[in-house]
C-alpha positions as CSV (number, residue, x, y, z in Angstrom):
1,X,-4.8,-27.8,33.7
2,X,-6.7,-30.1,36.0
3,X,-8.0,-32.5,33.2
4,X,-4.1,-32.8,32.3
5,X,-3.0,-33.1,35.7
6,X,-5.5,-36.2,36.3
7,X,-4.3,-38.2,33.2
8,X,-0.7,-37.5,33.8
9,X,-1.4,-39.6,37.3
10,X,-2.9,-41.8,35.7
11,X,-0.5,-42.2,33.0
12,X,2.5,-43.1,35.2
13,X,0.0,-45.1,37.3
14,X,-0.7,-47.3,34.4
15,X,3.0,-47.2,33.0
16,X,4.3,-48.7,36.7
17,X,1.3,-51.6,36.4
18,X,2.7,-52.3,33.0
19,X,5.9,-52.5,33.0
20,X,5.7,-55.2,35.7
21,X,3.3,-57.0,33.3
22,X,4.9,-56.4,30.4
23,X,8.1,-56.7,31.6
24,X,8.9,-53.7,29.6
25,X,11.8,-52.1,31.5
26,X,12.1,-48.3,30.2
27,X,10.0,-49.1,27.2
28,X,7.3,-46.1,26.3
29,X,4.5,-48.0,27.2
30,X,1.4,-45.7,27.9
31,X,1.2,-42.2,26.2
32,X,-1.7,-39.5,26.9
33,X,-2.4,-38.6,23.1
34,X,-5.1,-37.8,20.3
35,X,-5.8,-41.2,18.7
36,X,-6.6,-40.0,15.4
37,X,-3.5,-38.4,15.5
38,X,-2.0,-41.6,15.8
39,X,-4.1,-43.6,13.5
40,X,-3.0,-40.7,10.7
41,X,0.7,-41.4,11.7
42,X,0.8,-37.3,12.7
43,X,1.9,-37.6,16.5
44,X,4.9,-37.1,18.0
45,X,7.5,-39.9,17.9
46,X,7.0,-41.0,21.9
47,X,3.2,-41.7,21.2
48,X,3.6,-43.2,18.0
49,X,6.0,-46.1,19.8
50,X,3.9,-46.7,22.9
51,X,1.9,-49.6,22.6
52,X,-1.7,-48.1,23.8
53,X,-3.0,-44.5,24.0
54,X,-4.7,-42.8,26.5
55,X,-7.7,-40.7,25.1
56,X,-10.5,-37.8,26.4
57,X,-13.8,-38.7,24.2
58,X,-16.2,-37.1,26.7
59,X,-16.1,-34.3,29.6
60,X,-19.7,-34.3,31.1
61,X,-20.6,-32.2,34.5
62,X,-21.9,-34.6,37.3
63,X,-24.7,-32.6,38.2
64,X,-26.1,-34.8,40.6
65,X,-23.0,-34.2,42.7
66,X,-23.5,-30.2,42.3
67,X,-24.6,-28.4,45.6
68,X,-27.3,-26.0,45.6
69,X,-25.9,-23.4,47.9
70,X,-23.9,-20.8,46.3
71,X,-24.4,-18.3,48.7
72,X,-22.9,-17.4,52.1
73,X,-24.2,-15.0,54.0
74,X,-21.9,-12.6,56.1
75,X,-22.3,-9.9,59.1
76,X,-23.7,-7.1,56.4
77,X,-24.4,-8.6,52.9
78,X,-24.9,-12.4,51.6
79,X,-22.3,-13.3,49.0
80,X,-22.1,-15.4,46.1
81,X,-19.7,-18.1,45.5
82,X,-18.8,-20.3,42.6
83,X,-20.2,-23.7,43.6
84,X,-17.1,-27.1,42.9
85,X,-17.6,-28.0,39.2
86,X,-17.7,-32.2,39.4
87,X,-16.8,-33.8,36.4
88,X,-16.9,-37.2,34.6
89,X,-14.2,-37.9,32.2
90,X,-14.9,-40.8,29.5
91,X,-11.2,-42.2,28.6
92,X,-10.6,-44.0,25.6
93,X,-8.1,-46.6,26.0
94,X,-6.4,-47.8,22.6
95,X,-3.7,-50.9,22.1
96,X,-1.4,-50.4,19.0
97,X,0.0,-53.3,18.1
98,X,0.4,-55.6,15.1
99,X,-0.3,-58.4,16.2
100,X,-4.0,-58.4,17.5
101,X,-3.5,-60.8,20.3
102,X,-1.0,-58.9,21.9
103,X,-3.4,-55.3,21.7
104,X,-5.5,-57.5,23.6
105,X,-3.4,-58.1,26.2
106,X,-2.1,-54.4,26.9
107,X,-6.0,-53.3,27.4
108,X,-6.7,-56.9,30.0
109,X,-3.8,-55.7,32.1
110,X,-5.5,-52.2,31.3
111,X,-8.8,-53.2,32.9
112,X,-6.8,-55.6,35.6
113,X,-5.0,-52.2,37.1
114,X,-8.2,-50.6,37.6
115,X,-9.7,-53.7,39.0
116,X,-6.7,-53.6,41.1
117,X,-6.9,-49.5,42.1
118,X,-10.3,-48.8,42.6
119,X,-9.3,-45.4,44.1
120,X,-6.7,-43.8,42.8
121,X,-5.1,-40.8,45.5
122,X,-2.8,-38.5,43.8
């Protein structure tokens, strides 16, 4: 639920940077989706028409980031508590165009937002 949450943000986050660049009005621009769905031709009709596809290819735990103390200790016993899972999503952003050139340019204004956002706040 949170992995979906995350790209949905960044979905419409993308979609606003976009359509200014694009000029694409209300145009599906920017769909969360399973690329080899697409590639197949076997996705829905609103991810088959955007022009690029937003993709999980990795979910890795950021252990570094992990804290060691899972216990608290109260008045009469020490308890245990589920440390914060950290996590690093790998995305896999795909253009689907034609015409090659223009694939190109969906993922540089791709790389330009996050150039642009280095933080994202939900």
């Amino acid at each position: 639920m949170i992995i979906r949450d995350a790209l949905s943000f960044l979905e419409k986050e993308i979609k606003k940077y976009l359509s200014v660049k694009l000029n694409a009005g209300n145009e599906e621009i920017i769909r969360i989706g399973n690329i080899v769905k697409v590639i197949d031709n076997d996705a829905d009709a609103a991810t088959n028409a955007a022009r690029a596809v937003i993709s999980v290819v990795n979910v890795e735990e950021d252990r570094l980031s992990k804290s060691p103390d899972n216990y608290r200790k109260t008045e009469s016993r020490i308890e245990y508590k589920n440390p914060k899972v950290y996590l690093n999503l790998y995305l896999l952003f795909t253009a689907k165009q034609s015409d090659y050139g223009e694939a190109l340019k969906v993922l540089s204004y791709i790389i330009q937002f996050f150039q642009h956002k280095m933080f994202l706040i939900p």
